[in-house]
SEKOLRO-185614 format. One line per field, with one value per residue: x, y, z of N, C-alpha, C in turn; chain. Coordinates in steps of 0.02 Angstrom, whole numbers, plus 50000, padded with zeros to 5 digits. Example, Ala and Ser with C-alpha at 12.3 -4.5 7.8 and 13.67 -1.06 7.14 Angstrom:
BEGIN
n_u = [50660	50642] .
n_v = [49716	49888] .
n_w = [50390	50354] .
ca_u = [50615	50684] .
ca_v = [49775	49947] .
ca_w = [50390	50357] .
c_u = [50660	50645] .
c_v = [49835	50002] .
c_w = [50390	50394] .
lumtor = [A	A] .
# end
This chain:
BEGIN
n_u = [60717	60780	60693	60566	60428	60318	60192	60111	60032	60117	60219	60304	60348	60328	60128	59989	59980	59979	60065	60084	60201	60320	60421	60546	60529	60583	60670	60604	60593	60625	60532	60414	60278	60182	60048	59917	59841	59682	59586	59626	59625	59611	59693	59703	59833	59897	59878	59940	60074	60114	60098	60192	60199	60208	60352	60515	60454	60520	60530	60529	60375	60266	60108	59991	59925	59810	59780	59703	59697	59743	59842	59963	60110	60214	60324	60485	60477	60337	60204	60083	59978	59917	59937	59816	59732	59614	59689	59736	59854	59913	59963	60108	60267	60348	60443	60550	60500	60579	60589	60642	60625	60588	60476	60410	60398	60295	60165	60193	60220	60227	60290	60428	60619	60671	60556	60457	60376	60207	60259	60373	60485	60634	60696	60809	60912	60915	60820	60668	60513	60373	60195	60008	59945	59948	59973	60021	60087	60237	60268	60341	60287	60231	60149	60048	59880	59774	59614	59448	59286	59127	59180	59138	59213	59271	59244	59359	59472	59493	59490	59593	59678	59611	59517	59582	59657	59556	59502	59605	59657	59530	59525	59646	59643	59539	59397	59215	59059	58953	59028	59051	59087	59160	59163	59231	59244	59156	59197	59330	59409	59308	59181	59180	59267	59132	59061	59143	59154	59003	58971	59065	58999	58976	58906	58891	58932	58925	59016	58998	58998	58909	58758	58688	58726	58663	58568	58628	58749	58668	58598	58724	58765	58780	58724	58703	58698	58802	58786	58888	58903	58791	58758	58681	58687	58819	58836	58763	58832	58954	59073	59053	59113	59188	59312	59358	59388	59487	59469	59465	59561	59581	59572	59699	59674	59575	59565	59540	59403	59369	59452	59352	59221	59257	59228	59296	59480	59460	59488	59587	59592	59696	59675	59707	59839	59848	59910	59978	60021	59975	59860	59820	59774	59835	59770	59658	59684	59742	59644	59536	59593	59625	59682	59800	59839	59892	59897	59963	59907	59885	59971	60014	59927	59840	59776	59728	59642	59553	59505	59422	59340	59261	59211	59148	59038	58971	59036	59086	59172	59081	59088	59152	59199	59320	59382	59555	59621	59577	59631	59688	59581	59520	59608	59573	59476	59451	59545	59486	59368	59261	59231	59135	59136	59266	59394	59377	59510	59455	59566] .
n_v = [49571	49442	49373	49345	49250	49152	49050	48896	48764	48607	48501	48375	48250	48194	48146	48172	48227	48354	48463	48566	48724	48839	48958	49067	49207	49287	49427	49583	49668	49801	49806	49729	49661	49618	49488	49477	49328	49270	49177	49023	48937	48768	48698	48574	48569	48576	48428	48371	48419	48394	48254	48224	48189	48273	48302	48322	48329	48477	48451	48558	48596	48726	48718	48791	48908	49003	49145	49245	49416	49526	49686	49670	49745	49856	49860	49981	50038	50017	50064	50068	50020	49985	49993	49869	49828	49739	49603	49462	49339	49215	49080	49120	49209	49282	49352	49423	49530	49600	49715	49649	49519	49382	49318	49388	49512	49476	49479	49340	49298	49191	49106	49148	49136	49169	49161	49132	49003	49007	48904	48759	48802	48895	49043	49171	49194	49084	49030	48954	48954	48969	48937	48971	48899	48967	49088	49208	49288	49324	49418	49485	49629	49649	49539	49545	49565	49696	49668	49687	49785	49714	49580	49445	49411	49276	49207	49236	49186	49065	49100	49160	49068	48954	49033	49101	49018	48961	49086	49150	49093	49103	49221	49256	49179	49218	49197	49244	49318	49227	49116	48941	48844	48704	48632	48507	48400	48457	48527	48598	48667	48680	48700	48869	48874	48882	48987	49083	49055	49102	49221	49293	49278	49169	49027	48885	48734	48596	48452	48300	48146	48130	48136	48201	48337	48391	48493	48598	48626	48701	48820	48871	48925	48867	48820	48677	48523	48397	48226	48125	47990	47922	47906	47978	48072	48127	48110	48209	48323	48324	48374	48502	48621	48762	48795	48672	48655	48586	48496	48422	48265	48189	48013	47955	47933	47979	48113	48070	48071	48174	48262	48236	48322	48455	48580	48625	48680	48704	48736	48644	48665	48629	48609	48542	48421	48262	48110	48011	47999	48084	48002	47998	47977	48037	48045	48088	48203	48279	48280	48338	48480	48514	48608	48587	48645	48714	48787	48890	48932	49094	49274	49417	49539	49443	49400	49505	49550	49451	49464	49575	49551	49433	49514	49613	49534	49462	49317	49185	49066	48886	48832	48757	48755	48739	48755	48814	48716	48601	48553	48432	48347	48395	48386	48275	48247	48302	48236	48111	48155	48209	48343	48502	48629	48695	48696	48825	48874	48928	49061] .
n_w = [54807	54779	54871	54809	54764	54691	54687	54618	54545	54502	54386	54449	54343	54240	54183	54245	54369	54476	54590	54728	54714	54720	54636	54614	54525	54351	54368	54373	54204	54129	54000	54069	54138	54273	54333	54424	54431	54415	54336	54243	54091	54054	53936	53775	53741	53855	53938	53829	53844	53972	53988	53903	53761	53666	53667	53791	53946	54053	54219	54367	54317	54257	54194	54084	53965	53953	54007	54121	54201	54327	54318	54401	54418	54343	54228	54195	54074	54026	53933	53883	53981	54135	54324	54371	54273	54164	54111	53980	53934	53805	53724	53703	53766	53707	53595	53449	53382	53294	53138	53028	53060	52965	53004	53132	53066	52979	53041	53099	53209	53327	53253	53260	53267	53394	53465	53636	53719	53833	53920	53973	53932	53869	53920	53839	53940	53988	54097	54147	54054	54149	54180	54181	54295	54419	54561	54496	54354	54244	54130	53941	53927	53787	53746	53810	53839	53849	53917	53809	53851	53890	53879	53947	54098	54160	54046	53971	53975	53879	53762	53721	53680	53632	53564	53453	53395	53313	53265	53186	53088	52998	52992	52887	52776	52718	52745	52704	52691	52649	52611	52617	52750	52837	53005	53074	53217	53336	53487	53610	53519	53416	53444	53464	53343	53262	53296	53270	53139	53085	53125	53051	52922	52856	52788	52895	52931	53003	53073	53132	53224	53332	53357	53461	53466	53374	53383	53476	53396	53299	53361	53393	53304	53164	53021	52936	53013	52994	53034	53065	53058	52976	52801	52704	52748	52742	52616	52563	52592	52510	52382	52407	52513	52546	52627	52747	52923	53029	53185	53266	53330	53209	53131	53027	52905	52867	52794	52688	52648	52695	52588	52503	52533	52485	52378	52206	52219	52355	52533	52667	52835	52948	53121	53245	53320	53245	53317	53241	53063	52924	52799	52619	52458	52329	52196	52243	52300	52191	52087	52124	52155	52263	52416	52563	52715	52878	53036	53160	53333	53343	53303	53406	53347	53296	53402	53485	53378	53400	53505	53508	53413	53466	53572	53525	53436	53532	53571	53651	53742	53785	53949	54111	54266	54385	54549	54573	54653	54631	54514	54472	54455	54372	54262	54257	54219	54102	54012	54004	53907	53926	53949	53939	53849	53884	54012	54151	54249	54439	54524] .
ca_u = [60697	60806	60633	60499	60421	60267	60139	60063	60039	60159	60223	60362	60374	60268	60086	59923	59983	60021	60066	60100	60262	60338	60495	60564	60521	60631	60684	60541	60630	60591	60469	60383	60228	60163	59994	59866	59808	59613	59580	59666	59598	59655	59700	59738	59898	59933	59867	60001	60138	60117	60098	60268	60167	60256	60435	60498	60424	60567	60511	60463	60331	60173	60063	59934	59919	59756	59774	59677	59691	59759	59926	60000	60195	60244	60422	60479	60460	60285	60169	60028	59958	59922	59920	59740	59694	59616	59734	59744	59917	59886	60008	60178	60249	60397	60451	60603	60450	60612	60566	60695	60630	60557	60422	60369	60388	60241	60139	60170	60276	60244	60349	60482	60651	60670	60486	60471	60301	60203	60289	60414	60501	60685	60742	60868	60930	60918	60766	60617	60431	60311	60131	59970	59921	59976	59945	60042	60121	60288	60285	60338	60212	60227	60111	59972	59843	59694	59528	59386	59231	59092	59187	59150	59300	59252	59268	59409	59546	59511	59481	59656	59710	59576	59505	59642	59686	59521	59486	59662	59648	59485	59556	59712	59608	59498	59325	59187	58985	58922	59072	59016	59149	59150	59189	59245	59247	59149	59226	59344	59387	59229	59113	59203	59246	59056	59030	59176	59150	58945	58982	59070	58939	58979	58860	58913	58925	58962	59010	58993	58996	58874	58682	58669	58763	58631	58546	58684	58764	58638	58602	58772	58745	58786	58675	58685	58732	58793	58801	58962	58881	58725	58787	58643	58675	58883	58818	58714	58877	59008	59097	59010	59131	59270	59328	59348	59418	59476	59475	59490	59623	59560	59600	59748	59660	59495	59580	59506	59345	59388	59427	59273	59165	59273	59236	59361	59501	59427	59582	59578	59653	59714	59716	59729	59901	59834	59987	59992	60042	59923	59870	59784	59762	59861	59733	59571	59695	59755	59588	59493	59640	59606	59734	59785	59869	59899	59873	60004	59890	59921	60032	60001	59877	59778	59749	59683	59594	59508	59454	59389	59301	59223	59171	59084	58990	58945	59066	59107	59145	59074	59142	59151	59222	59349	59422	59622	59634	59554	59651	59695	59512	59501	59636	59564	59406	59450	59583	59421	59341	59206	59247	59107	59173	59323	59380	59417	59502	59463	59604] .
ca_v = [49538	49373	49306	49348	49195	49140	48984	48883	48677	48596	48448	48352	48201	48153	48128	48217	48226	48394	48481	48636	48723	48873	48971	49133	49217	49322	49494	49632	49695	49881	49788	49666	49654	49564	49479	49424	49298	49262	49127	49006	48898	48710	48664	48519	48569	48575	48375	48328	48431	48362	48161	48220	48169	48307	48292	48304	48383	48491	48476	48555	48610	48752	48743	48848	48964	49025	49190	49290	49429	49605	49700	49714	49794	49868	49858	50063	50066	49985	50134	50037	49982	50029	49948	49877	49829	49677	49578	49399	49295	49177	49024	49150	49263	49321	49370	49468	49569	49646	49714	49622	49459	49347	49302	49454	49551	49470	49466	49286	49296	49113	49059	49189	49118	49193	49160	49084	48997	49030	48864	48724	48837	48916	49121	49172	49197	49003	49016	48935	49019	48934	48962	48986	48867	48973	49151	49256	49281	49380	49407	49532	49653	49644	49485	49561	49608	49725	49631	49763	49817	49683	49533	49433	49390	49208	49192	49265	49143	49021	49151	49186	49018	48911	49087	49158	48955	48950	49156	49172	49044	49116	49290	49247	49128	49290	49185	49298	49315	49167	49051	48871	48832	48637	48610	48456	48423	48502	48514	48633	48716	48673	48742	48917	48879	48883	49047	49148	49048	49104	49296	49325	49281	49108	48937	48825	48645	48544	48382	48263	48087	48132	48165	48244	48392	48420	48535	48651	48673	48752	48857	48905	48974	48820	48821	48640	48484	48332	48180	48061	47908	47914	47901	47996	48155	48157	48123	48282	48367	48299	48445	48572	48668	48815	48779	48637	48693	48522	48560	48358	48230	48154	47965	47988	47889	48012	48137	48047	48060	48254	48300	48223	48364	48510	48617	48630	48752	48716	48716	48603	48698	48570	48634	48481	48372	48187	48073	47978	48039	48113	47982	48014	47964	48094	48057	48133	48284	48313	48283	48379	48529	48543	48618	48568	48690	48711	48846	48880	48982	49160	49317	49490	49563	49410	49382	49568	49556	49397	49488	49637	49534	49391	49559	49654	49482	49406	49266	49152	48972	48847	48813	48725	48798	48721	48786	48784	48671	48534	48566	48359	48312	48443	48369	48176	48257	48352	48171	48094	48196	48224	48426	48512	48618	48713	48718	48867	48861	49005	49058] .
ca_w = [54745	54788	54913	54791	54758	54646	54714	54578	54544	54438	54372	54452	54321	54151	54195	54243	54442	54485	54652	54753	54721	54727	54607	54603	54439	54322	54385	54338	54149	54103	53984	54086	54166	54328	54323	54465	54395	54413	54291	54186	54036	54039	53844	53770	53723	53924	53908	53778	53857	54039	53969	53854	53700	53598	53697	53846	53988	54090	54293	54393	54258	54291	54125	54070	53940	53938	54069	54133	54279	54332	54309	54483	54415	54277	54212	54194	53994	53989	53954	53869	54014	54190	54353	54399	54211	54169	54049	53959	53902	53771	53712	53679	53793	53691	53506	53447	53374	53240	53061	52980	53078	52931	53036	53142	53031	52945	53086	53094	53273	53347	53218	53266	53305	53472	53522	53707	53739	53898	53986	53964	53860	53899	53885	53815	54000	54040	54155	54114	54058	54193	54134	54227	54356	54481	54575	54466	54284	54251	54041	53925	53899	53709	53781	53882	53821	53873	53880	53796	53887	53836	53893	54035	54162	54164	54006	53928	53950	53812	53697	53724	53650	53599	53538	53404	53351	53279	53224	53160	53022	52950	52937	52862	52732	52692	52753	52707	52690	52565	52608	52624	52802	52872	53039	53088	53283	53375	53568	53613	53458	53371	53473	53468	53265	53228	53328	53229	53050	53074	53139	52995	52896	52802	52785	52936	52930	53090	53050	53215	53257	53384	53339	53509	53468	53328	53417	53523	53351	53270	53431	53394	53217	53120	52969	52921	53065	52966	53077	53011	53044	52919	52735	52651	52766	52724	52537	52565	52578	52457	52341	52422	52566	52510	52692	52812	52966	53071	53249	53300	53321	53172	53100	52974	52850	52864	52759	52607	52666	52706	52534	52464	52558	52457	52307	52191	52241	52418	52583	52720	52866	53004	53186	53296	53293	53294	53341	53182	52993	52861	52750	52581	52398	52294	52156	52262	52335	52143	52040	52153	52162	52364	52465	52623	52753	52953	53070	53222	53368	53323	53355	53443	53316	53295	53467	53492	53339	53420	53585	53498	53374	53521	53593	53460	53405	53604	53551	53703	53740	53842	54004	54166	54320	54446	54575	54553	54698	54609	54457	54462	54452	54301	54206	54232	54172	54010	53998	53995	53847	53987	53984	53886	53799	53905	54086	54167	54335	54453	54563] .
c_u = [60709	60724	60570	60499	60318	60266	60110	60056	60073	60174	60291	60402	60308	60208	60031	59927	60011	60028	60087	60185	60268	60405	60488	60573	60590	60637	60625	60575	60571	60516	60420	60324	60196	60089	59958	59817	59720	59574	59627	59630	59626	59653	59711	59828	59935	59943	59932	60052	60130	60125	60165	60244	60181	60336	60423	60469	60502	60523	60552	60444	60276	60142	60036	59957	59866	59737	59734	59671	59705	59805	59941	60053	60173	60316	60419	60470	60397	60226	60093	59956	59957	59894	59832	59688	59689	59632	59733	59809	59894	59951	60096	60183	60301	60405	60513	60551	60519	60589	60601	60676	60588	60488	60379	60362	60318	60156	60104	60219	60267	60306	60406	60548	60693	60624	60498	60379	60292	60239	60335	60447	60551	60663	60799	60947	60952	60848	60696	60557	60394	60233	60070	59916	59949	59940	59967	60104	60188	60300	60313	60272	60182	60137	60076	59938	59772	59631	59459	59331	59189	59106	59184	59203	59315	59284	59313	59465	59539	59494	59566	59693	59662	59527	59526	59638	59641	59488	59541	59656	59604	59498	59601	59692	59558	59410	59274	59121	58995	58972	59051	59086	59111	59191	59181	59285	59220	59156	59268	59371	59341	59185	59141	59221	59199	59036	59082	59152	59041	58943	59040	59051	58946	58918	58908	58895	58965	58968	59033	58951	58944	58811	58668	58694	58708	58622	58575	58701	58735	58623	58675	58799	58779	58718	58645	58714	58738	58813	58843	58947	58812	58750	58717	58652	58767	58881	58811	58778	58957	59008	59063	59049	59199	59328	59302	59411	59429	59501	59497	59543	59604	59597	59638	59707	59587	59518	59536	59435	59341	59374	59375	59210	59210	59258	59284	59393	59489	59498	59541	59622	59656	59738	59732	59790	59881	59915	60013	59989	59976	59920	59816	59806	59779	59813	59665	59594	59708	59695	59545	59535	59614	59683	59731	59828	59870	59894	59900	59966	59890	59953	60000	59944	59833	59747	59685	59632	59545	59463	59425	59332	59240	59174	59112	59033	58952	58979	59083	59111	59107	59098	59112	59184	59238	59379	59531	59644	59615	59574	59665	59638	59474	59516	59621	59516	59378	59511	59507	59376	59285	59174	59202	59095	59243	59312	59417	59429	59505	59530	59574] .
c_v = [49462	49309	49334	49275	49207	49061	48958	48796	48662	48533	48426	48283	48220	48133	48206	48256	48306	48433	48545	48657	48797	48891	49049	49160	49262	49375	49530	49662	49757	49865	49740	49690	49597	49539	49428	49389	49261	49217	49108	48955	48832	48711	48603	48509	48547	48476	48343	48345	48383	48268	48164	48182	48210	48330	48316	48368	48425	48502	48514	48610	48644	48751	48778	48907	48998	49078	49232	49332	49486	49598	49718	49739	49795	49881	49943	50075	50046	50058	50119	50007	49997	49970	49929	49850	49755	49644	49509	49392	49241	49118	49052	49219	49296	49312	49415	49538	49630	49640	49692	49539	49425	49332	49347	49485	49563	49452	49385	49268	49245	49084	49106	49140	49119	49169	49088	49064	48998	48963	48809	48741	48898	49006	49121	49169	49124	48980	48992	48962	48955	48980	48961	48965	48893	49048	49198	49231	49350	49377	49466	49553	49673	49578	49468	49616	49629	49715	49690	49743	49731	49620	49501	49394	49324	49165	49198	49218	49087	49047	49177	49124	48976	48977	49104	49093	48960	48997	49167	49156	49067	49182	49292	49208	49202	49252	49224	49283	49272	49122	48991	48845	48761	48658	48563	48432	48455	48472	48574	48686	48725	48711	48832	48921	48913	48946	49103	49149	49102	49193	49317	49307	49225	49047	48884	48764	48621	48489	48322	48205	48055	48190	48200	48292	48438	48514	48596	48674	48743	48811	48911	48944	48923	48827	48754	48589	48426	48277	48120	48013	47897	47948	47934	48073	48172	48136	48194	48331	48350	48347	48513	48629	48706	48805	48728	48654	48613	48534	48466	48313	48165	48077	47997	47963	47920	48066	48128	48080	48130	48286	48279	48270	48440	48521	48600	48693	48748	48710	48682	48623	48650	48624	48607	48475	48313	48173	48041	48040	48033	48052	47991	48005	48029	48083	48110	48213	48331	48325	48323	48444	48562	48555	48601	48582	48701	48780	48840	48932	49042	49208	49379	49494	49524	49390	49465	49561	49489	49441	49542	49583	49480	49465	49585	49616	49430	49332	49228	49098	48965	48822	48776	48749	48749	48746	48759	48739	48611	48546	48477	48338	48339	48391	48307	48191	48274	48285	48119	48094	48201	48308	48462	48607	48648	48718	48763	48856	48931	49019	49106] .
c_w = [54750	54831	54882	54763	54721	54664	54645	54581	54490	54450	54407	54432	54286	54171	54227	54334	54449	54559	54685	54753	54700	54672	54614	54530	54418	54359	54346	54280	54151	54064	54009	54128	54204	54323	54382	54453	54435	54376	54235	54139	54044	53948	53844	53751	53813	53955	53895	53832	53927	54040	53913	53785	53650	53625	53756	53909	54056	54173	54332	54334	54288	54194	54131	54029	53922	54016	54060	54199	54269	54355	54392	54475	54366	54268	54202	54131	53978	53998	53906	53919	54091	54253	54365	54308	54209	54089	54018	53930	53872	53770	53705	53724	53773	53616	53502	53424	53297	53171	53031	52989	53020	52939	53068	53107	52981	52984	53118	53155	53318	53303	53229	53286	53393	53505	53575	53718	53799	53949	53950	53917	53903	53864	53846	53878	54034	54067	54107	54126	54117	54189	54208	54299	54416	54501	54536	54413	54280	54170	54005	53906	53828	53704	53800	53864	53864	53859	53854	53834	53838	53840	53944	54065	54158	54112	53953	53924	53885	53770	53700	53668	53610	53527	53449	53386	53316	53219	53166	53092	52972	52923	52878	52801	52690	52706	52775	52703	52659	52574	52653	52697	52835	52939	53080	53165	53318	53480	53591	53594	53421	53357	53460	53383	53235	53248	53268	53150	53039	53085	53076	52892	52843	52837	52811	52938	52969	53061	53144	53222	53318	53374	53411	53517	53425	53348	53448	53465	53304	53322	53415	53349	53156	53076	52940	52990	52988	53006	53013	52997	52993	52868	52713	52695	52747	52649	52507	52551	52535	52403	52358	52472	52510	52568	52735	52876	53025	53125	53299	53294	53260	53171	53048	52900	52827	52812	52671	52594	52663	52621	52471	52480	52515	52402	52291	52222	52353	52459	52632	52773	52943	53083	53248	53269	53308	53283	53255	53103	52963	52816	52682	52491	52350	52215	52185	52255	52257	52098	52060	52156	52214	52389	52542	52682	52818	52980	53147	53264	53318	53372	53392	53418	53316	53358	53482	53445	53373	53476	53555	53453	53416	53545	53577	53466	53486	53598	53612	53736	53801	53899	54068	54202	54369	54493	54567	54597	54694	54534	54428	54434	54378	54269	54192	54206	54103	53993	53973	53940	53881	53991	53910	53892	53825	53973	54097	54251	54372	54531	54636] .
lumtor = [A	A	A	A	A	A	A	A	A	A	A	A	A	A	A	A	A	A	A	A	A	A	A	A	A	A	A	A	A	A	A	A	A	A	A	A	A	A	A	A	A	A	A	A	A	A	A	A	A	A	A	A	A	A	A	A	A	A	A	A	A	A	A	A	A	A	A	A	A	A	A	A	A	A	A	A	A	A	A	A	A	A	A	A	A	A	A	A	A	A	A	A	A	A	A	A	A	A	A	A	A	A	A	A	A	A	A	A	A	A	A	A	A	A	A	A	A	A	A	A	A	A	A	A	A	A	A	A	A	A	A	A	A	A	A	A	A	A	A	A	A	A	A	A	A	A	A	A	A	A	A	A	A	A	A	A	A	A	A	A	A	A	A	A	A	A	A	A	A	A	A	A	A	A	A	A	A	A	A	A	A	A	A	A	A	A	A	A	A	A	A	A	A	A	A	A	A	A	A	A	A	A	A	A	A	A	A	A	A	A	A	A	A	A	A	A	A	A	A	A	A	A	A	A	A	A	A	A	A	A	A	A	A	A	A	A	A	A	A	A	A	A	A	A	A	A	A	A	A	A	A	A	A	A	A	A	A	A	A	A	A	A	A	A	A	A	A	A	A	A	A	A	A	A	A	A	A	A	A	A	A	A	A	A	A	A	A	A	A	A	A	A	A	A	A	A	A	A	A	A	A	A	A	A	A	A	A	A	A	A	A	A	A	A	A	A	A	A	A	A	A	A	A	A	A	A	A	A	A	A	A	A	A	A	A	A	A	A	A	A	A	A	A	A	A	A	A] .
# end
């Protein structure tokens, strides 16, 4: 057990540079499950963490949480699951998962106090999670889930993360037939937004800075495009959404502007983090009685419920394809905002 070893690229200081390296993973636990990994998703979360733009980065560092591959072990209690199955790991690969836990309990288990995310992120043990830029994943199998029939291989990893951030929110909101849904951004949540908000059967509105998206959105089951920069088409939509769904690193000061496109009663559910604070006119947010609420990934259930539901509906982002050996040239590319709309790297 002492010379098993796991290959992947990782970080060995703050920046986009990453390189070949090697660690010895956890011990195989009764519940754990091994994973040959076959594709991984870049995010932007992988972005921030690697440039230490939401603290610090612990080296040597593997990101990636957007897995995808097949179970090569099983720990001796995992009976869900069988070697040879093809599985995805999303942003969390641990939870206390107890009915007493405040949080699991409500099937709201990111926010768990125990929970370990898939990388720069300790056990309880000490050892640190290292995520998927590499050949193989060692997670609990609370963690790993079974991709359904109907999905293609390719594309399953950012449905793992970029997937659930964007599905989660609309379940949990109750967004149903006849609901008027903004989304604001379209790129790598956006584009995948507009596919879940339109399959479950609400009036999509893209809102985008960029008249050359017109076109793709609707393609993508957007109902209305409103381009930002021409004042008689974000007229067009002023008090009109029950839902805006903001998927970009907005200006703080756009907020205003935001809840001028809501009904009354309408929420504004935030799933970017720009760098800077929220700012906004507590007369618009009160006179208008808009709410304005956040959305952390999601837990177990909503992730499954994402892949069954992508399935059912042919749901599936956009992607680009690198090999993991040019994983550098990725990350200057999706650094870039170049990357339309997710990259997957194939191992």
């Amino acid at each position: 057990m002492a010379d098993e070893k796991i290959s992947g690229y990782a970080a060995f200081e703050p920046g986009l540079k990453l390189k070949p390296w090697s660690y010895t993973p956890r011990p195989l636990g009764a519940n754990d499950v091994e994973i040959d990994i076959l594709y991984s998703g870049i995010c932007g979360s992988d972005l921030h963490t690697l440039k230490e733009e939401w603290g610090p980065l612990s080296c040597p560092a593997i990101v990636g949480h957007e897995i995808a591959g097949k179970v090569t072990k099983l720990g001796s209690k995992v009976s869900t699951l069988a070697i040879g199955d093809f599985v995805g790991v999303g942003a969390q690969v641990y939870a206390c998962l107890k009915k007493d836990c405040k949080a699991c309990s409500r099937d709201l288990d990111p926010h768990c106090p125990h929970s370990v995310p898939t990388y720069n992120a300790k056990y309880e043990d000490g050892q640190q999670s290292q995520g998927g830029y590499a050949e193989a994943v060692r997670v609990d199998a609370n963690y790993v889930f079974k991709i359904p029939d109907g999905l293609d291989p390719v594309h399953v990893a950012p449905l793992l993360c970029a997937g659930v951030t964007t599905f989660s929110p609309m379940l949990r909101h109750g967004v149903k037939k006849g609901d008027r849904v903004g989304i604001v951004g379209i790129g790598g949540l956006g584009h995948l937004a507009i596919q879940y908000a339109a399959a479950l059967g609400a009036e999509v509105y893209a809102f985008s800075h960029s008249s050359n998206k017109r076109e793709q959105c609707l393609e993508l089951g957007a109902t209305h495009f409103i381009d930002t920069s021409k004042k008689d088409e974000l007229e067009s939509a002023r008090r009109t959404l029950d839902y805006l769904f903001v998927t970009s690193n907005a200006e703080s000061n756009q907020y205003n502007e935001y809840i001028s496109w809501m009904d009354f009663e309408g929420k504004i559910v935030m799933l970017s983090l720009p760098k800077n604070h929220m700012t906004f006119s507590p007369f618009e947010f009160v006179l208008n009685e808009v709410a304005i609420t956040g959305s952390l990934i999601g837990g177990g259930s909503m992730i499954r419920k994402t892949l069954d539901f992508s399935a059912q509906h042919g749901i599936k982002p956009i992607i680009e394809k690198y090999p993991i050996e040019d994983v550098n040239e990725a990350l200057q590319h999706m650094d870039k905002g170049k990357a339309r709309y997710r990259i997957v790297l194939t191992h």
